[in-house]
SEFIZA-3560 file (N, C-alpha, C; in Angstrom, 3 decimals):
REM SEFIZA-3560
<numar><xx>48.203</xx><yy>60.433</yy><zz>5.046</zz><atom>N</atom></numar>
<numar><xx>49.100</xx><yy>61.040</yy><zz>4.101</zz><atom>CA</atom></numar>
<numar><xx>50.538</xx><yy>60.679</yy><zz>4.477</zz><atom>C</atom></numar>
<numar><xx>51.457</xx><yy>59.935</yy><zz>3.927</zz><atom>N</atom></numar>
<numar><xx>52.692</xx><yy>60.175</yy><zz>4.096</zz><atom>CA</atom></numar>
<numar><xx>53.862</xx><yy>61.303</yy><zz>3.277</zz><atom>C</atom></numar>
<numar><xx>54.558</xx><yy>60.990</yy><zz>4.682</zz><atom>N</atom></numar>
<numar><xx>56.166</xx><yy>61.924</yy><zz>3.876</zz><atom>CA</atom></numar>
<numar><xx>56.844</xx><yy>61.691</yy><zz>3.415</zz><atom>C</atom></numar>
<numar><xx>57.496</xx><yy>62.110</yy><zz>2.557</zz><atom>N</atom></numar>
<numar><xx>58.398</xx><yy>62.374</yy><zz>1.421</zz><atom>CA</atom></numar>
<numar><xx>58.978</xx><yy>63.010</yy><zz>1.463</zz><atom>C</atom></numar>
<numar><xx>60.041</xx><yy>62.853</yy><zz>2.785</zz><atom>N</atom></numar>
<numar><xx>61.593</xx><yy>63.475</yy><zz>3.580</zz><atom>CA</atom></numar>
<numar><xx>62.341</xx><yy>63.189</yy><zz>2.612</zz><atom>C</atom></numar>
<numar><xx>62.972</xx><yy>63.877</yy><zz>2.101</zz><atom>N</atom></numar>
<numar><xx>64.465</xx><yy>63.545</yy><zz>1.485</zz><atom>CA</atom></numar>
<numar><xx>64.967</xx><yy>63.758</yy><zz>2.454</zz><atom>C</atom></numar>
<numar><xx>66.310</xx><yy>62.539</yy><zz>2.820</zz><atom>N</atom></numar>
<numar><xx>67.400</xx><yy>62.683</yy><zz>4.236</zz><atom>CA</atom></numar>
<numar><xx>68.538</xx><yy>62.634</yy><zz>3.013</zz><atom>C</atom></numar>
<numar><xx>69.281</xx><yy>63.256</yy><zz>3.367</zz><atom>N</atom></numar>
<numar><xx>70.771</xx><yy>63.546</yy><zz>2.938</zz><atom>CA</atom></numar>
<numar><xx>71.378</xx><yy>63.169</yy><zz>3.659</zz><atom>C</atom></numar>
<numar><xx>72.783</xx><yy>62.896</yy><zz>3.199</zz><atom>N</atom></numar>
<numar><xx>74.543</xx><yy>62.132</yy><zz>4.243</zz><atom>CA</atom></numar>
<numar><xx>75.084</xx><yy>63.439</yy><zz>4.028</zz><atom>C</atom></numar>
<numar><xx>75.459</xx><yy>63.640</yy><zz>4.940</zz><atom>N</atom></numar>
<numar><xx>76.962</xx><yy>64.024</yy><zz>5.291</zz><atom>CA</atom></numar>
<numar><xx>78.199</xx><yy>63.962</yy><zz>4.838</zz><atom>C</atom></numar>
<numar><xx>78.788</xx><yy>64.780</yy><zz>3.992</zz><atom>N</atom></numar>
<numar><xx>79.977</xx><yy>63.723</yy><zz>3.114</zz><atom>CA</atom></numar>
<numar><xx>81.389</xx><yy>64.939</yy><zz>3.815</zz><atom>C</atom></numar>
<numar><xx>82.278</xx><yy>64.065</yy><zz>4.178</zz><atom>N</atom></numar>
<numar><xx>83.341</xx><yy>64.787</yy><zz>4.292</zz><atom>CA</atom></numar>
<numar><xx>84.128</xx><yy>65.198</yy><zz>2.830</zz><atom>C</atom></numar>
<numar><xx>84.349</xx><yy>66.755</yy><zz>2.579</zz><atom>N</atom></numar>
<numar><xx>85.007</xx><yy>67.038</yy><zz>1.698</zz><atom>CA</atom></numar>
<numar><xx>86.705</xx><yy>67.673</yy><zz>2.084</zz><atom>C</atom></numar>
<numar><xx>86.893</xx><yy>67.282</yy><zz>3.403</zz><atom>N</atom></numar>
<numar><xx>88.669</xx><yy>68.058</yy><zz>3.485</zz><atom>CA</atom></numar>
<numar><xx>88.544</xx><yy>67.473</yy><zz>4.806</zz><atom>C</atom></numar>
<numar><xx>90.125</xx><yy>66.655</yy><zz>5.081</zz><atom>N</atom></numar>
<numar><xx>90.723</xx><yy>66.282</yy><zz>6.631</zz><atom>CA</atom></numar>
<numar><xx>91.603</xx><yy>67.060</yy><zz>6.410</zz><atom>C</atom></numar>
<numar><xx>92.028</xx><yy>67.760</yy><zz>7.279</zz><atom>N</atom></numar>
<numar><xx>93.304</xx><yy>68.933</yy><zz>7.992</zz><atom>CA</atom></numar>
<numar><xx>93.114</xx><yy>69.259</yy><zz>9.050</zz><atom>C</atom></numar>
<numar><xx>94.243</xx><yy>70.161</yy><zz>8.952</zz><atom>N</atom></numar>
<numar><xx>94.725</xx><yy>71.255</yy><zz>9.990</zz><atom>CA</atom></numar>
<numar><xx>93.250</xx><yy>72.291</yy><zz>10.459</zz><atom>C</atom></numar>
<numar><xx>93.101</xx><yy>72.404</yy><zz>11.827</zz><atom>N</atom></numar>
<numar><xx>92.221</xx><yy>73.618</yy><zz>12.221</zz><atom>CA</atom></numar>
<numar><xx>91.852</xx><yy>74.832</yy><zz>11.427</zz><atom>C</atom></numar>
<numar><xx>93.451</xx><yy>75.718</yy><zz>10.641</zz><atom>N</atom></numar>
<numar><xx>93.467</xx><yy>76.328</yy><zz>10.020</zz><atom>CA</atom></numar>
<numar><xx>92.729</xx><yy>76.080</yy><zz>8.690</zz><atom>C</atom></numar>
<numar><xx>93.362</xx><yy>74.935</yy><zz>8.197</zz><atom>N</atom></numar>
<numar><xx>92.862</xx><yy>74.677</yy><zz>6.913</zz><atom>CA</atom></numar>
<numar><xx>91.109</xx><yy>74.963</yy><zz>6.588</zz><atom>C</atom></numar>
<numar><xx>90.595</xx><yy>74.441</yy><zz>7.702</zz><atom>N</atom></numar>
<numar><xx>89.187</xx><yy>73.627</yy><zz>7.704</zz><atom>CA</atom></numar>
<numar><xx>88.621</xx><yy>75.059</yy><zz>8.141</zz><atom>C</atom></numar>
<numar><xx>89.317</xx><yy>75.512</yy><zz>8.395</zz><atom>N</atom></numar>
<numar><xx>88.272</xx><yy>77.306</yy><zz>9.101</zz><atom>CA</atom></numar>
<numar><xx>88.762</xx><yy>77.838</yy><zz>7.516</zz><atom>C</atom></numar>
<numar><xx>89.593</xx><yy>77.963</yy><zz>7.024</zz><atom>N</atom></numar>
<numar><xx>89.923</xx><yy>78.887</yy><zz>5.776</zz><atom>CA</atom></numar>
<numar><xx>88.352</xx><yy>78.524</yy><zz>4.530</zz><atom>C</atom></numar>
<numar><xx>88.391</xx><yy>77.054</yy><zz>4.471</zz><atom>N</atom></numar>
<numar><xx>87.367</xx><yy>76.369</yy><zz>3.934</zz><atom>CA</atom></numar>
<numar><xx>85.933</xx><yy>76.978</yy><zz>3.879</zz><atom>C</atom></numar>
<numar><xx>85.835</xx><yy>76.541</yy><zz>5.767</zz><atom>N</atom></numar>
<numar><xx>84.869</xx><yy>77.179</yy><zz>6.758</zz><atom>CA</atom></numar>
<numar><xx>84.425</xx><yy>78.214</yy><zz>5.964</zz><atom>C</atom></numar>
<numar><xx>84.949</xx><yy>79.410</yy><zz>5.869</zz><atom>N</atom></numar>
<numar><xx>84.828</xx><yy>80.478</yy><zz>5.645</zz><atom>CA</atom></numar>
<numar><xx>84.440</xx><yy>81.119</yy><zz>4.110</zz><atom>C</atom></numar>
<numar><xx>85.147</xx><yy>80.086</yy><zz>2.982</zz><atom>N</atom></numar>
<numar><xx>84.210</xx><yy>80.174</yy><zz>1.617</zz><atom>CA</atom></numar>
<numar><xx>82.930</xx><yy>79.073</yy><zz>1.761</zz><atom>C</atom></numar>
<numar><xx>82.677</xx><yy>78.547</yy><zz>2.448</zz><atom>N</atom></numar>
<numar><xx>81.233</xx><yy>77.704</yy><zz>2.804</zz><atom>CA</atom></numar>
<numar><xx>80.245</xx><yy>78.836</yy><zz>3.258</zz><atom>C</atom></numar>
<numar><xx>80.574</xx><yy>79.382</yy><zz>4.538</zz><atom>N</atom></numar>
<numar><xx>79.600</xx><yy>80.911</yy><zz>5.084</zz><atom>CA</atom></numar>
<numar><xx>79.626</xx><yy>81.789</yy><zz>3.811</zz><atom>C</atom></numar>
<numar><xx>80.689</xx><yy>81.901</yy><zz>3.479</zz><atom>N</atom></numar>
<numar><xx>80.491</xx><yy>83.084</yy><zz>2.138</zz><atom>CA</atom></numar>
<numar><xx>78.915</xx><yy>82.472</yy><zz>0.847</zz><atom>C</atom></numar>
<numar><xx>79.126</xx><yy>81.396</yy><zz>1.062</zz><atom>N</atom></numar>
<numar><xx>78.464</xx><yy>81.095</yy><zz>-0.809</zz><atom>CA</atom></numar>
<numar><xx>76.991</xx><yy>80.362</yy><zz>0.137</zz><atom>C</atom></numar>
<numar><xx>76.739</xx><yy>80.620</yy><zz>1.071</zz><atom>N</atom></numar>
<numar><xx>75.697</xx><yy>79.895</yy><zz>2.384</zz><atom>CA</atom></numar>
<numar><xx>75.339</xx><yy>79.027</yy><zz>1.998</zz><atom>C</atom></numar>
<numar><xx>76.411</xx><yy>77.848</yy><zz>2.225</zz><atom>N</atom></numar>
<numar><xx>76.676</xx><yy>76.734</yy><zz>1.595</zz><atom>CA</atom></numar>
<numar><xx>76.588</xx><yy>75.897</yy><zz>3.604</zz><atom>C</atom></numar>
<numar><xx>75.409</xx><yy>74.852</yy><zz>3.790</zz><atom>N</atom></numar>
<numar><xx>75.520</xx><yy>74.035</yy><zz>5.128</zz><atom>CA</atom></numar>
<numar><xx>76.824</xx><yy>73.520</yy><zz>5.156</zz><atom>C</atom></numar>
<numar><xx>77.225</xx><yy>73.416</yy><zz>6.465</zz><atom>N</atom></numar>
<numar><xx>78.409</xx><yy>72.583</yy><zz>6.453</zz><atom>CA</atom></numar>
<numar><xx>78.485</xx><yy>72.403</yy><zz>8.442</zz><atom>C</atom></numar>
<numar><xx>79.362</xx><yy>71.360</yy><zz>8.410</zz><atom>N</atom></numar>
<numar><xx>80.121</xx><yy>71.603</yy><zz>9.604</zz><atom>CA</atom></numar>
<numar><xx>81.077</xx><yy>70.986</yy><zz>10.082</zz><atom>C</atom></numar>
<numar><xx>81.808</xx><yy>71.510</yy><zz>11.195</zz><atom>N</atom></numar>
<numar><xx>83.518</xx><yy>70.827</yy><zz>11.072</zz><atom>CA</atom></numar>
<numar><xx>83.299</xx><yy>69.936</yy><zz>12.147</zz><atom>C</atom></numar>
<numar><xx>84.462</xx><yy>68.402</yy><zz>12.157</zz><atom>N</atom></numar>
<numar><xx>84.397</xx><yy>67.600</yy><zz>13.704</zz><atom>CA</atom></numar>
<numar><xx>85.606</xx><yy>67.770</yy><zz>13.676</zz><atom>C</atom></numar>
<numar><xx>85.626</xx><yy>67.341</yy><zz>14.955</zz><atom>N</atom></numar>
<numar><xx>86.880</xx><yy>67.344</yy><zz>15.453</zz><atom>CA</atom></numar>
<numar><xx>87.644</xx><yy>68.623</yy><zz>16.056</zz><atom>C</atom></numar>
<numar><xx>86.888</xx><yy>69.792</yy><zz>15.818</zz><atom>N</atom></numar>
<numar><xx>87.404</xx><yy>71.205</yy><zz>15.416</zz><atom>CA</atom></numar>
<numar><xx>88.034</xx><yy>71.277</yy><zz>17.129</zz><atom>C</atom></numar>
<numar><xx>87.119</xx><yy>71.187</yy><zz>18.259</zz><atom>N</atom></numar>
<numar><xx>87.134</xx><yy>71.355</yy><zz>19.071</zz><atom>CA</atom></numar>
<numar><xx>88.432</xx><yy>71.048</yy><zz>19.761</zz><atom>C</atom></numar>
<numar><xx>88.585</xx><yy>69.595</yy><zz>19.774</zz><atom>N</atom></numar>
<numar><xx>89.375</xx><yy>68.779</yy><zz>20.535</zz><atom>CA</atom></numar>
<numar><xx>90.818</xx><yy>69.494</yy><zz>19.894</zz><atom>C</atom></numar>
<numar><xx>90.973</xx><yy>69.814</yy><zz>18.796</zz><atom>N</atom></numar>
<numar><xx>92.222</xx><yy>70.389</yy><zz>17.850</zz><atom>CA</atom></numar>
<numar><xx>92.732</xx><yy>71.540</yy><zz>18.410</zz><atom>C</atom></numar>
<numar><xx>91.504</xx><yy>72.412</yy><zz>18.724</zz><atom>N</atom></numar>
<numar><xx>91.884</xx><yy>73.396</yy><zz>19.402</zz><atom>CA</atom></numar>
<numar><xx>92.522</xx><yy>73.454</yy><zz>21.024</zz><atom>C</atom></numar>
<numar><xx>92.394</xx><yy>72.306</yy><zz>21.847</zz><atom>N</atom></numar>
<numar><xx>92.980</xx><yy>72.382</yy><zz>23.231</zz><atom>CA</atom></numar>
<numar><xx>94.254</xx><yy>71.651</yy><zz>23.007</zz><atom>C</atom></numar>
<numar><xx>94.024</xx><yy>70.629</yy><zz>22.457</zz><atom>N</atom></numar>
<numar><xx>95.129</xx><yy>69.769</yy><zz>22.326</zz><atom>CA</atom></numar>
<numar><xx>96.270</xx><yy>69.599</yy><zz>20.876</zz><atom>C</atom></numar>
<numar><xx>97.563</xx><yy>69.062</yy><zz>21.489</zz><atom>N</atom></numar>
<numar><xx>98.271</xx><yy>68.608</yy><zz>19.986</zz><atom>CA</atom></numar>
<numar><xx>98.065</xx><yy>67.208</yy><zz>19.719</zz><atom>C</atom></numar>
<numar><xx>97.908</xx><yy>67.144</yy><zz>18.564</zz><atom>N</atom></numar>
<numar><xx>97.640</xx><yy>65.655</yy><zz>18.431</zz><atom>CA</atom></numar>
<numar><xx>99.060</xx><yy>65.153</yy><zz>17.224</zz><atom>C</atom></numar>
<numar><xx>100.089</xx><yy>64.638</yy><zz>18.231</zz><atom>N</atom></numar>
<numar><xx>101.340</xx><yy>64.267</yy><zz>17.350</zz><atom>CA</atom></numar>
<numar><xx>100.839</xx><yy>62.849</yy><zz>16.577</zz><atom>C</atom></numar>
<numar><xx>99.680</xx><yy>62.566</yy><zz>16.582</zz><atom>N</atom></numar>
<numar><xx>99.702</xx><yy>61.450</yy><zz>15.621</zz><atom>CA</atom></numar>
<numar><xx>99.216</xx><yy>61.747</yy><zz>14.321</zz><atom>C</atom></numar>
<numar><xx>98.331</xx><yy>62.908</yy><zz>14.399</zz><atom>N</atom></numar>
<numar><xx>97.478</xx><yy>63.476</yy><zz>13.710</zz><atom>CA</atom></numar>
<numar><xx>96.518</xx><yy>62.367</yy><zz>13.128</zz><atom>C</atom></numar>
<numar><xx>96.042</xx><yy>62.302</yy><zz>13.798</zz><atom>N</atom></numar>
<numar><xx>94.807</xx><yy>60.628</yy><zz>13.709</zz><atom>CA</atom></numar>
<numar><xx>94.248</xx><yy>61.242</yy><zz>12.639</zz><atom>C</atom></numar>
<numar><xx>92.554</xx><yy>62.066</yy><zz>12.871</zz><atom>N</atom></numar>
<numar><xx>91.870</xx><yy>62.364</yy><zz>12.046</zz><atom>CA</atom></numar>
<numar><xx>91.692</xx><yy>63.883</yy><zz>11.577</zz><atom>C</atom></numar>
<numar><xx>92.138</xx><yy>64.648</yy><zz>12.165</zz><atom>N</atom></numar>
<numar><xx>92.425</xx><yy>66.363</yy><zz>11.609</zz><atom>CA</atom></numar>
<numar><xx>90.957</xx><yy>66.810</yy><zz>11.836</zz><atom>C</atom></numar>
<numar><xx>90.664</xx><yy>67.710</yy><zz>11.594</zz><atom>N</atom></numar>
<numar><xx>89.532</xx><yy>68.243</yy><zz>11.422</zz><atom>CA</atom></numar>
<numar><xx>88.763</xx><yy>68.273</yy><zz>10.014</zz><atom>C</atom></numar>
<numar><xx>87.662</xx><yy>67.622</yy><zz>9.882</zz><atom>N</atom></numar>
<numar><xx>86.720</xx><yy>67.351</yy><zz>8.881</zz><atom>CA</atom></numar>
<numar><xx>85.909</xx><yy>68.372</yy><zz>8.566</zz><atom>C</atom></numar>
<numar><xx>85.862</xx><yy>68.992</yy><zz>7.162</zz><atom>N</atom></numar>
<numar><xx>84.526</xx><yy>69.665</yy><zz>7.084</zz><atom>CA</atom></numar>
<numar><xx>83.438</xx><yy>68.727</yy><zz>6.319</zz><atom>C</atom></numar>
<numar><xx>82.214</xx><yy>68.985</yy><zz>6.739</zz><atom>N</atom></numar>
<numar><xx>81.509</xx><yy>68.278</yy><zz>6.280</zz><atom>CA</atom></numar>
<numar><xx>79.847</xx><yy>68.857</yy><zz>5.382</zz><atom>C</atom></numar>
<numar><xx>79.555</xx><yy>68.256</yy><zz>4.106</zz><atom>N</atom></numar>
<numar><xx>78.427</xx><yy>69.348</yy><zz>3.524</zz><atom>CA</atom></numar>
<numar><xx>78.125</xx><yy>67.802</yy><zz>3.199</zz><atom>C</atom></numar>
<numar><xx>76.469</xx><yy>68.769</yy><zz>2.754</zz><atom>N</atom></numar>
<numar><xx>75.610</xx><yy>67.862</yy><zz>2.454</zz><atom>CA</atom></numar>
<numar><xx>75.937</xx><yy>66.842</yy><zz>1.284</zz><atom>C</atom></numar>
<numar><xx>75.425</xx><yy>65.606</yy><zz>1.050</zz><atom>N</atom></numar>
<numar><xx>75.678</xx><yy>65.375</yy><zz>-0.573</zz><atom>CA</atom></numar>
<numar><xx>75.639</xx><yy>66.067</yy><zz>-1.565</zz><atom>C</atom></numar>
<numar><xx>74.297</xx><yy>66.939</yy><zz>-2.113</zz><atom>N</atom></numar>
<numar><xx>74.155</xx><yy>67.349</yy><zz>-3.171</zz><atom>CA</atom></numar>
<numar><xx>75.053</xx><yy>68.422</yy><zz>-2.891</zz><atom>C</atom></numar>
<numar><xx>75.681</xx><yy>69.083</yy><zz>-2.441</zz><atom>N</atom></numar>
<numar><xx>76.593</xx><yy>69.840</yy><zz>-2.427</zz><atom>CA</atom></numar>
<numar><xx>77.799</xx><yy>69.583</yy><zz>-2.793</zz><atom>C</atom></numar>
<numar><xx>78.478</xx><yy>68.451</yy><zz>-2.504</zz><atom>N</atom></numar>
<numar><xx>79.698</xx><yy>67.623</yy><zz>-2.706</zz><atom>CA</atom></numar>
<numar><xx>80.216</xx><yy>68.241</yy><zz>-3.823</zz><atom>C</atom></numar>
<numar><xx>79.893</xx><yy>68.140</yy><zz>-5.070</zz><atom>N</atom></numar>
<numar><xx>80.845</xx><yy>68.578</yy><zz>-6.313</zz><atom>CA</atom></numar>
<numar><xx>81.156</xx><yy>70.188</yy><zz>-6.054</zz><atom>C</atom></numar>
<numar><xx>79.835</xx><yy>70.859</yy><zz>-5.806</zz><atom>N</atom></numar>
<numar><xx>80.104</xx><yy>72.289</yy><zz>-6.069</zz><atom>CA</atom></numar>
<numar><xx>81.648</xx><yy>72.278</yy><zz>-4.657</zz><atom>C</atom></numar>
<numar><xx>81.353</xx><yy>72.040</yy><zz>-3.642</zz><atom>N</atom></numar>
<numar><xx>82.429</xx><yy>72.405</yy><zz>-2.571</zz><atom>CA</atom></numar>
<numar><xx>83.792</xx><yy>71.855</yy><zz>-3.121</zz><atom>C</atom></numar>
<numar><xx>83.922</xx><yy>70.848</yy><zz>-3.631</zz><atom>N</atom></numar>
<numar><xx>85.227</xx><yy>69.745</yy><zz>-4.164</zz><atom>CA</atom></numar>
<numar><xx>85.756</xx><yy>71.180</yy><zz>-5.269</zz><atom>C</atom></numar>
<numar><xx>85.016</xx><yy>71.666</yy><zz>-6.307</zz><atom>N</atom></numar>
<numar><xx>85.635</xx><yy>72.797</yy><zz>-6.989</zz><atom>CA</atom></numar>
<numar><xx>85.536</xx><yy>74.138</yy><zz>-6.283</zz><atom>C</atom></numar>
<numar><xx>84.952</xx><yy>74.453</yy><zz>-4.933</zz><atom>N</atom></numar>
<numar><xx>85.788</xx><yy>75.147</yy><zz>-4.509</zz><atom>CA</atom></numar>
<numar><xx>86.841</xx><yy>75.449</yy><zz>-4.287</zz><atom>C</atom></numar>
<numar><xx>86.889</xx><yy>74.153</yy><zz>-3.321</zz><atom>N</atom></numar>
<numar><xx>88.509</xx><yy>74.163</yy><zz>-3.162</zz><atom>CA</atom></numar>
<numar><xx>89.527</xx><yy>73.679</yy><zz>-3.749</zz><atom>C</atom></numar>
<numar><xx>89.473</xx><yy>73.367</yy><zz>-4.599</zz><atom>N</atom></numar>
<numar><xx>90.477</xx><yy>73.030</yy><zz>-5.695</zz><atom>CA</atom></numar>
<numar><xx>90.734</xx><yy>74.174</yy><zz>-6.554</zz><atom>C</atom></numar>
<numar><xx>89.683</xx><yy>75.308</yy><zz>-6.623</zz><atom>N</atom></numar>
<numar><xx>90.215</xx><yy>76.765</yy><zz>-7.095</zz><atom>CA</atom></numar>
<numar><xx>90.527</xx><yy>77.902</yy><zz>-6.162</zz><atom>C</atom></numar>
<numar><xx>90.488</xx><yy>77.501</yy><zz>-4.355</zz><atom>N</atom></numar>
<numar><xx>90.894</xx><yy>77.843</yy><zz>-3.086</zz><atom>CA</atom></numar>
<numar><xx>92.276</xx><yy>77.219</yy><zz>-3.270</zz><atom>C</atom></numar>
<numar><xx>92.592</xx><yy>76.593</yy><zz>-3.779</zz><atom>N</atom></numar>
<numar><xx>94.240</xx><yy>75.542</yy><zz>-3.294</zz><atom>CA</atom></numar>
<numar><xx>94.708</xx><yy>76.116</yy><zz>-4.044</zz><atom>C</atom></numar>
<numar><xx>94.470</xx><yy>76.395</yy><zz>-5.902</zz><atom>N</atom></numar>
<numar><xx>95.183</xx><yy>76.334</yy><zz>-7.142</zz><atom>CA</atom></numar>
<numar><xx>95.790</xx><yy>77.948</yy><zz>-6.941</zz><atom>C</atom></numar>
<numar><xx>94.715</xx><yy>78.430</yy><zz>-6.169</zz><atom>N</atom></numar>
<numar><xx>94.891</xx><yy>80.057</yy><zz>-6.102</zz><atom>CA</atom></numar>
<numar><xx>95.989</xx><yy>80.361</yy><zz>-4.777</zz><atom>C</atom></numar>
<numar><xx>95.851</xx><yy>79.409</yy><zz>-4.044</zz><atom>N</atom></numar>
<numar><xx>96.869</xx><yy>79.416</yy><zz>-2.936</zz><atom>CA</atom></numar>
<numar><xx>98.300</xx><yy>79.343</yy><zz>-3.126</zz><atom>C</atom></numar>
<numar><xx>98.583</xx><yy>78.093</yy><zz>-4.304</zz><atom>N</atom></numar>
<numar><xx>99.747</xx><yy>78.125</yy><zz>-4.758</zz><atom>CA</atom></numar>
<numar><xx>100.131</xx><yy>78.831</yy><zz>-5.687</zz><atom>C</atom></numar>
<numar><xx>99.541</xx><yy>79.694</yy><zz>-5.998</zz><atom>N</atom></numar>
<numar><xx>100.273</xx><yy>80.598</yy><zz>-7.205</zz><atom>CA</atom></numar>
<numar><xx>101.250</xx><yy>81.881</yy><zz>-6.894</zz><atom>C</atom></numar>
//
């Protein structure tokens, strides 16, 4: 019998700030939406004056659109 794994990518949906990516973080846990951040770590001991790559959150593919209009109604609501 074989399997019929669906494997999913990883898609980064936001590079930032520590802050940013935990604010994110945090409507992802809310809607129990997979995700997870890189970089988070290293951000937290150190400054990084170049700001190379920020901290990434990252969700599955099929997730991609729903998270992209998260936060674009997380941002729109931020600036108001």
């Amino acid at each position: 019998m074989r399997s019929t794994t669906n494997h999913l990518a990883a898609v980064n949906v936001l590079s930032g700030s520590l802050r940013e990516a935990e604010m994110i973080r945090t409507l992802l846990v809310d809607e129990q939406i997979p995700h997870f951040l890189t970089n988070s770590t290293l951000k937290d001991f150190m400054h990084d004056p170049t700001g190379a790559d920020g901290v990434k959150v990252m969700v599955l593919e099929d997730e991609v659109e729903r998270v992209r209009e998260m936060i674009r109604n997380y941002l729109y609501n931020l600036n108001m």
